[in-house]
C-alpha positions in Angstrom: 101.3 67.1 148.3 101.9 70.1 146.0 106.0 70.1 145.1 107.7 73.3 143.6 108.1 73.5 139.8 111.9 72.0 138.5 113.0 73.0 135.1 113.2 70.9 132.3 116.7 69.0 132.1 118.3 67.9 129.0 117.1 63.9 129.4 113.4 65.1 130.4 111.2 65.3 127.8 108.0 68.4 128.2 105.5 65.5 128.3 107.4 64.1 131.2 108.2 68.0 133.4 104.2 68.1 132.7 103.1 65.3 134.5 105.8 65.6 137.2 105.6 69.4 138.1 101.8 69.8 137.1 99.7 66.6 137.3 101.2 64.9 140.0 98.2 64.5 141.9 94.7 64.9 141.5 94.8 68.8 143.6 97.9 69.6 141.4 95.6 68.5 138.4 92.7 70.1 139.5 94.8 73.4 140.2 96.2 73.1 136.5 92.7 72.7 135.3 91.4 75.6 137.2 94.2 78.4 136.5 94.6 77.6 132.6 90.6 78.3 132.6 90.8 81.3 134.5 93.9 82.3 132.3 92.5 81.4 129.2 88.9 83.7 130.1 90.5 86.4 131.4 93.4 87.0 128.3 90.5 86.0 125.7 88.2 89.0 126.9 91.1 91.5 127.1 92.1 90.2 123.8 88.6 91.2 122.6 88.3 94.0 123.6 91.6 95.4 122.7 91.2 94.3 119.2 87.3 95.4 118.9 86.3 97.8 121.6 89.1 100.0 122.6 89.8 103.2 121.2 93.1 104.1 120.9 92.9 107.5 118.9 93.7 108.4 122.3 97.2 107.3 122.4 97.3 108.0 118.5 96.6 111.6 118.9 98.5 112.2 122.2 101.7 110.4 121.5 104.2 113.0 121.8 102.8 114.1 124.8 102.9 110.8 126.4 106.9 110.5 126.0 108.1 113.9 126.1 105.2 116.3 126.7 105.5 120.0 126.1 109.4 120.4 125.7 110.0 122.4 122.8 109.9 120.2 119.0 112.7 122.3 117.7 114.7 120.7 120.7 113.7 117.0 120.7 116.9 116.2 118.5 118.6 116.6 122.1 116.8 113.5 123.2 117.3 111.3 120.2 121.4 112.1 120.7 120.7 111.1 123.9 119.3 107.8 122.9 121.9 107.3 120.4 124.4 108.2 123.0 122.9 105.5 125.9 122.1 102.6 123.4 125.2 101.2 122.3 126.8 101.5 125.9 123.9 99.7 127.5 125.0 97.2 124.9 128.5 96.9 125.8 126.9 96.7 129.5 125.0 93.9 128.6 127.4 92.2 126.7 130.0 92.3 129.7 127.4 91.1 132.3 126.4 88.6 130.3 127.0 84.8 132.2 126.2 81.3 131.0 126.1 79.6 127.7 126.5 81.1 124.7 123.4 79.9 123.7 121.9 81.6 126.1 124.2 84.7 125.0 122.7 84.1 121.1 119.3 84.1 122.4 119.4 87.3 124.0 120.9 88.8 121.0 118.7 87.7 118.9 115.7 88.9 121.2 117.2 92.4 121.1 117.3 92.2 117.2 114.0 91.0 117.3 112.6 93.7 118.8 114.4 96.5 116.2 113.3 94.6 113.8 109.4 94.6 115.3 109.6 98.4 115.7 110.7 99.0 112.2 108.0 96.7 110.9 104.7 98.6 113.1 102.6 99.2 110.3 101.4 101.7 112.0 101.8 105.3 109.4 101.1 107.8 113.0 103.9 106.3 114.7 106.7 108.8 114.2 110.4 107.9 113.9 109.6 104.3 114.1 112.9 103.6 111.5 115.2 106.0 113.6 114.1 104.4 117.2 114.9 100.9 115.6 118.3 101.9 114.5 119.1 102.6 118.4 117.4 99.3 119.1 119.8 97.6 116.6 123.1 99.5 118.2 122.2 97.7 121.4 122.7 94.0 119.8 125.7 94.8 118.2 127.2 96.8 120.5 126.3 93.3 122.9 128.4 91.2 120.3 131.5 93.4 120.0 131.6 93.6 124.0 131.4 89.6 124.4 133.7 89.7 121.2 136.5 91.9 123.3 136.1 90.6 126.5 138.6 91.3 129.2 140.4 94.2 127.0 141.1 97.3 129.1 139.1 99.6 127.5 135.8 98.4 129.1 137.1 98.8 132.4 135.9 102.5 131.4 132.4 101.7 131.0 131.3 102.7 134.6 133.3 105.9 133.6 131.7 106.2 130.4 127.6 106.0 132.0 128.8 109.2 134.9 129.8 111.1 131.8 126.9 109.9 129.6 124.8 110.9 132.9 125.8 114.7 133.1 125.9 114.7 129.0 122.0 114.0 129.8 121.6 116.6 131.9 123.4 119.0 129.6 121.6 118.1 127.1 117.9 118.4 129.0 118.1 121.9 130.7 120.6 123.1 127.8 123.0 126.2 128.9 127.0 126.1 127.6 126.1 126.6 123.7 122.6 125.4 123.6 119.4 127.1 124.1 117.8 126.8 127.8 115.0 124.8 128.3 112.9 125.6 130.9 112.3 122.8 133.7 108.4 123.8 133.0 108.7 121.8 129.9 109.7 119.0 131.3 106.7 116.3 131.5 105.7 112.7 130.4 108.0 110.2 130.2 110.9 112.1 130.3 110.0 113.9 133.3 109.2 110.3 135.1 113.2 109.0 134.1 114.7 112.6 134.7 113.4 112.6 137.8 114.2 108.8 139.1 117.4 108.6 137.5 118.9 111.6 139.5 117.3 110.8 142.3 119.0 107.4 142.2 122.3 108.0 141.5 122.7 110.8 144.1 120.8 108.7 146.9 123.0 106.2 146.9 126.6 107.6 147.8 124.3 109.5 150.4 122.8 106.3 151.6 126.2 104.4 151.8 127.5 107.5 153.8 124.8 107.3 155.9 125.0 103.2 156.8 128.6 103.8 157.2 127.7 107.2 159.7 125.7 104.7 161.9 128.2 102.7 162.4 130.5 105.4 163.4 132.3 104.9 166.7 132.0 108.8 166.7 129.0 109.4 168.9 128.2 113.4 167.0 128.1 111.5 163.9 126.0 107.8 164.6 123.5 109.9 165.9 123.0 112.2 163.3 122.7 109.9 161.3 120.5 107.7 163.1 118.3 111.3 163.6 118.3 111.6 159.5 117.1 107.6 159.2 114.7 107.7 161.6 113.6 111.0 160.9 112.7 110.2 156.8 111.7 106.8 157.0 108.7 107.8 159.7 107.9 110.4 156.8 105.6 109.4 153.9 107.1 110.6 150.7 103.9 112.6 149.5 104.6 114.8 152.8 108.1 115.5 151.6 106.8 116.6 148.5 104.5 118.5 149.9 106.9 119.9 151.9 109.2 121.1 149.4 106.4 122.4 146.8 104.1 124.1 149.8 106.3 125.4 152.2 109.6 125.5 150.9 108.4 128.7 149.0 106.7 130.1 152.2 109.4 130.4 154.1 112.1 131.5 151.6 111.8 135.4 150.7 110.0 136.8 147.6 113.4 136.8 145.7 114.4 133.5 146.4 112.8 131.1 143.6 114.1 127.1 143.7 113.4 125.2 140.9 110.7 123.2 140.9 111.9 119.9 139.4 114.9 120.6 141.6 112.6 120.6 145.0 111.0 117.4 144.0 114.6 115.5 143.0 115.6 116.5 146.6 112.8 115.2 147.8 112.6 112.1 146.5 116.5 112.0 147.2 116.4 112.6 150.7 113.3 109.7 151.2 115.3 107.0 149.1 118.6 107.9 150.7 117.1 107.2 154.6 116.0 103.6 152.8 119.2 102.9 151.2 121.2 103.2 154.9 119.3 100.8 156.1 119.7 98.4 153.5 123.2 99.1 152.9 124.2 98.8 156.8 122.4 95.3 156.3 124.8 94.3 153.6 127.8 95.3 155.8 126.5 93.6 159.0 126.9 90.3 156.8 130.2 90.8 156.4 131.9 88.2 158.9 134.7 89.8 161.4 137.3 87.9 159.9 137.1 90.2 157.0 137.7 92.9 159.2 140.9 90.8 160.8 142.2 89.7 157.6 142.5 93.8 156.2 144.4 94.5 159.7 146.8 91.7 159.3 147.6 93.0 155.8 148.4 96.6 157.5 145.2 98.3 155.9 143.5 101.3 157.6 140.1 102.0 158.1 139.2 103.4 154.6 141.0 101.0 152.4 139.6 98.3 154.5 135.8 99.5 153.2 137.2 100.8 150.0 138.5 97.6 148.7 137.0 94.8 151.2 133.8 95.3 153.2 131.8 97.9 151.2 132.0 95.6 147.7 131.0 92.6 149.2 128.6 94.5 151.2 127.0 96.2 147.8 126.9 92.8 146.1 125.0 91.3 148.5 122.3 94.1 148.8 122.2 94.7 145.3 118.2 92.8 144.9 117.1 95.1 148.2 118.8 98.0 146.3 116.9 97.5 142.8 114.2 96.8 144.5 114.3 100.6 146.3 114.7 102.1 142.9 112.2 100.3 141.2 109.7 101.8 143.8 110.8 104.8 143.6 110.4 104.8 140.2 106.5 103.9 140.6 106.6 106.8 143.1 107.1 109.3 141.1 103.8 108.6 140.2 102.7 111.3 143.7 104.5 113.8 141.8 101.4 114.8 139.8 99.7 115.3 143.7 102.0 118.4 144.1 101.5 119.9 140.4 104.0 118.2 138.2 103.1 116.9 135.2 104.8 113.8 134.6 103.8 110.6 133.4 100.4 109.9 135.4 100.0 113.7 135.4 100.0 114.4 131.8 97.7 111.6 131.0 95.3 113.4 133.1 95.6 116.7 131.6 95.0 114.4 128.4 91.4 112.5 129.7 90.6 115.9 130.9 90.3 116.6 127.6 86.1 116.2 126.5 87.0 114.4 123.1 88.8 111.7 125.5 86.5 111.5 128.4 85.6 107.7 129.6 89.2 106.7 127.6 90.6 105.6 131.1 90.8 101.9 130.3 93.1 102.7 127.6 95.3 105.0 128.9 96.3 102.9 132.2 96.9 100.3 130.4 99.1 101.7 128.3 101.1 103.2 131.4 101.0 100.0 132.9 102.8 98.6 130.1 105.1 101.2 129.9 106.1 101.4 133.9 106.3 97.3 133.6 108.7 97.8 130.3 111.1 100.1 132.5 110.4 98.5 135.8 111.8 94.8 134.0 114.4 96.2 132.3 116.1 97.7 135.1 115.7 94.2 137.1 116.8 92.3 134.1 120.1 94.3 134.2 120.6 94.8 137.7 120.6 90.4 138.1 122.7 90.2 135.1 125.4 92.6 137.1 124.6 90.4 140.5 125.8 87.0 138.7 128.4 88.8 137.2 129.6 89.8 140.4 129.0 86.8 142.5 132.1 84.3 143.2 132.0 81.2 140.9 132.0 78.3 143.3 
């Protein structure tokens, strides 16, 4: 009979987790056998051919466009202060969230100094700003040390603070306006359209989706069913119909003089789909709550708000923090549909790219390297978002 896999503990030896977790039995054996041949074929041919095969001139030639497509190169030091902005407080993040040993605290600094010091050392001479991108890799490790270093001072109670101003000092920064030059929304494509896009998206869907779980469990008939009307009504909706919505018939219906954004119609979009999911999941995390919570905040003369201010809604946003990640992190893979309705982000510019007759047939190469790159931001935000749930979660 097949058992789960245990991890290693400190008086089991690797020899011994082996023959327990993986050779128990003649099927677990024969199981082993079978998947380390399969692995073994399938990683040595991709192997091959990404060493002798491929042709990544593609990628070499096409770089920029990949990352930040057409927005202007006189204006790309706006993203690189952006970067240098966001790096050393996602290490003061990680440094509060992180739990456990220290070892395992050492190991993860060392992996994030491991990877500055990978990116400096590509010995690759067409990949640009390699030094500069691994000294904001190296702010992120350091930044990681001071914050474990100056745990439990005030001033990173401000952090949350410091990521809503770092947000809008992003947008700033993107469209321009207030002292520096406008950049058109048009030039928004690649990457940075892909994050601009699902980084707004979440962070307004999610006060709208908490207002929304907390509308349909109104007592206030007018209100729960509105906003049963706005759940049901979205959810029932595929999200390339929204989109379609918004890009098609938005301007049809709006006079000649009236002319909304483009990337704005699409973050509404996307906003108003991920906002119907987020009430349901969010009005699953407060249903958990037990009714002596509820009991306890009366006895202690609380009202309705402060009761879901300081009681039910933060237990009720720990507990649906892995359904909420999980929302974003499909929405981020979403924003793939964006190229159906004629926006060039991160699928969409790599097809203007194979469209391109010196890179016809270069698919392989091209998907793999956006799979690699949606997997790289698709872990990282999971890897953060469990560091904040065991942070949060009770030690019992």
């Amino acid at each position: 009979m097949m058992r789960s896999p245990q991890g290693i503990t400190p008086q089991q030896t690797p020899i011994a987790w082996l023959r327990q977790n993986l050779f128990s039995s003649w099927l677990n054996s024969a199981i082993t056998l079978l998947l380390v041949v399969i692995i073994v074929t399938v990683v040595g041919r991709l192997g091959l051919w990404i060493t002798t095969e491929a042709r990544w001139t593609v990628l070499v030639d096409n770089w920029t466009l990949f990352f930040v497509g057409r927005y202007p190169a006189a204006e790309q030091w706006r993203l690189w202060l952006w970067l240098g902005l966001l790096s050393p407080t996602l290490g003061l993040t990680w440094g509060c969230l992180a739990t456990g040993s220290h070892r395992w605290q050492r190991r993860s600094l060392w992996g994030w100094a491991g990877l500055a010091a990978a990116i400096a050392g590509i010995p690759l001479p067409w990949f640009p700003h390699k030094l500069g991108l691994a000294a904001i890799a190296a702010t992120v490790p350091a930044a990681s040390w001071l914050a474990q270093r100056c745990r439990g001072q005030a001033w990173l109670r401000f952090l949350p603070t410091l990521w809503g101003v770092l947000f809008l000092v992003g947008l700033w920064l993107l469209q321009g306006g207030l002292g520096l030059r406008p950049v058109s929304s048009n030039d928004w494509s690649g990457l940075l359209l892909t994050l601009a896009t699902a980084l707004i998206s979440m962070v307004c869907s999610l006060p709208l989706g908490i207002l929304l779980a907390l509308g349909r469990q109104s007592s206030l008939p007018a209100i729960r069913w509105l906003s049963v009307t706005y759940i049901e009504l979205f959810r029932g909706l595929p999200l390339v119909t929204i989109l379609f919505f918004g890009q098609v018939m938005v301007p049809l219906m709006l006079d000649s003089e009236w002319r909304i954004d483009r990337i704005l119609r699409a973050i509404v979009g996307l906003t108003i789909f991920l906002s119907a999911y987020l009430a349901e999941t969010v009005r699953g995390g407060l249903q958990a709550i037990p009714q002596g919570q509820f009991e306890a905040a009366a006895a202690l003369g609380l009202n309705l708000f402060q009761t879901y201010r300081f009681i039910v809604l933060p237990q009720a946003l720990r507990i649906s923090i892995p359904a909420i990640v999980g929302l974003f992190l499909n929405l981020l893979q979403d924003t793939t549909l964006l190229s159906i309705v004629g926006l060039l982000e991160l699928l969409g510019i790599s097809r203007s790219i194979l469209a391109n007759p010196a890179y016809l047939g270069r698919y392989a190469e091209v998907y793999l390297f956006l799979g690699v790159l949606y997997w790289l931001c698709c872990y990282g935000l999971a890897q953060l978002s469990r560091r904040l749930e065991q942070r949060l979660t009770p030690q019992r």
